[in-house]
N, C-alpha and C positions, 0 to 999 in steps of 0.2 A: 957812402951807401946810396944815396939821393943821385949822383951822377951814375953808379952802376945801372940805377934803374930806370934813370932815363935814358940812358944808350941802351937798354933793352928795352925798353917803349920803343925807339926808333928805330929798331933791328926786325921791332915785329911790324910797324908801320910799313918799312920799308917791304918787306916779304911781302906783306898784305897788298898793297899797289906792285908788285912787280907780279902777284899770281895771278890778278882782277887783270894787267894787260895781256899778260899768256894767257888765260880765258876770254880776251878780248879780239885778240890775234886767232886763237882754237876759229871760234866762231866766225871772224870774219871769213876764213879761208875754210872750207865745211869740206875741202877733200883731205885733208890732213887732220889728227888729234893732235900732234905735237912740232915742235918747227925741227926737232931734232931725228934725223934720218935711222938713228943708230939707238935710238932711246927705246923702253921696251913698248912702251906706247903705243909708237909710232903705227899706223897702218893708211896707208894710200887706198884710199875707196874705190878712189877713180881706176884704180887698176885689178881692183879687187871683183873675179868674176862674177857675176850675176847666178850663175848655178851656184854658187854655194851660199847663198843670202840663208836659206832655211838650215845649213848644219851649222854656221857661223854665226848665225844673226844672235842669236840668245847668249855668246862669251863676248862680245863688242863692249865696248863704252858706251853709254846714252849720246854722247858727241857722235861715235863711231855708227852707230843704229843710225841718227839723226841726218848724217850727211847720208846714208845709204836710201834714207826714206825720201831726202829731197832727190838724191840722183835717180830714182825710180819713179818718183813725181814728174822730172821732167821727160825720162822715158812715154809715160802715158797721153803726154801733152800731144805724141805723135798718132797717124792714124794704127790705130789698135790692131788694123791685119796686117802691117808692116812688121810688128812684136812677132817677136821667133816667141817659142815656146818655155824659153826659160826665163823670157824676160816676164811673160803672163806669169806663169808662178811663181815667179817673185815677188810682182806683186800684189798679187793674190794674198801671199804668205807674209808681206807686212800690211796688208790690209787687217787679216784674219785670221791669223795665226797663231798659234798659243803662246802669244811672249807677251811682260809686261802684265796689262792687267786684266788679259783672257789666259793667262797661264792656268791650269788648273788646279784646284785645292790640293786634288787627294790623287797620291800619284799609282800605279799598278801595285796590289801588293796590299794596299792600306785596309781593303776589305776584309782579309784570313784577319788582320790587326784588330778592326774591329770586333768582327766575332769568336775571337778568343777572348776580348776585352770582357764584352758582354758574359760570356759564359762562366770566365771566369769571376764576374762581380755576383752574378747567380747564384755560383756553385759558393762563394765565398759566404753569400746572405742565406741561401740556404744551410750553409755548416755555425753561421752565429745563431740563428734562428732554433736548430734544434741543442745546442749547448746552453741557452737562456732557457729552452724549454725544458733542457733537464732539472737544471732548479728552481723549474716553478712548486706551487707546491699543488698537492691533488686535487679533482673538481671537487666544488661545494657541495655540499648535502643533498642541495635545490637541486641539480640537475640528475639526480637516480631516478625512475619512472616513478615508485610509490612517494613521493612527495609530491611530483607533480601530478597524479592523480587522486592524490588526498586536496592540492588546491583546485583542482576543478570540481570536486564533492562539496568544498569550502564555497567556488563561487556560485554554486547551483541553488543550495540549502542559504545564499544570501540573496536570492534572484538577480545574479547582479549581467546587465545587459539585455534584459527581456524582449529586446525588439529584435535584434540579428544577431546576438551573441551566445554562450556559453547556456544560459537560460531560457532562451525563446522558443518556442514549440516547433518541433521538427529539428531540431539541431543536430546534424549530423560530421560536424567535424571534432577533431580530435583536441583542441582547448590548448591546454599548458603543455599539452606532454610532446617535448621536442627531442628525448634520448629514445634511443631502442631499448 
């Protein structure tokens, strides 16, 4: 059992330095992803036109972006009005572009999403809102006008507030009574 699993430690060691020198080879060589012509990988930069950087650029490998971004780097090293015009938006377009991490949040569409969302959390609070109100039980005694104008007779006949309240000379607002 002990030998099985050391020849699978070794098997994964092995994989693991044999992937670290294809990542090592990837990078040294930045026109190529793969060393293999036929692999699905595989995409030659260097041959790969410059007009299609902005339909292409966002399905590439981060490898495949990477070498596109250095061949475009040393495009610019040149004088700038030599650049034909697809070579400027290009790169322009991995300058500022929406790829990576100016891609945007929220894409065409998500708005109607939203506001269905909301409307329907709404409509949703508004229908629990009046079924809890169905079995509340009825208002209090307190709140019919004759008891709240029997407590304003109660706080007058107690003088209670004399200076600006219920009690004070000239009083003209209406005290407790807050129903129709």
């Amino acid at each position: 059992m002990s030998r099985a699993l050391s020849a699978t430690q070794k098997s994964v060691a092995t994989a693991s330095r044999m992937t670290s020198r294809r990542y090592a080879s990837a990078v040294a060589t930045p026109s190529t992803t793969s060393t293999l012509p036929n692999s699905e990988a595989y995409l030659d930069i260097a041959k790969v036109p410059i007009a299609s950087v902005e339909v292409a650029f966002n399905s590439w490998t981060k490898t495949q972006q990477k070498a596109m971004i250095e061949r475009i780097a040393e495009l610019q090293k040149q004088d700038w009005k030599t650049l034909s015009l697809e070579e400027k938006r290009a790169a322009f377009y991995v300058s500022f572009g929406p790829h990576s991490a100016r891609t945007p949040y929220s894409l065409p569409g998500d708005s109607t999403k939203v506001v269905f969302g909301v409307a329907s959390a709404l409509g949703l609070s508004a229908a629990l809102f009046a079924f809890i109100r169905s079995f509340s039980q009825e208002t209090p005694r307190t709140m019919n006008p004759e008891w709240q104008e029997a407590t304003n007779e109660y706080l007058r006949e107690q003088k209670a507030n004399p200076i600006s309240g219920i009690s004070s000379e000239g009083y003209q607002g209406k005290g407790f009574v807050t129903t129709k």
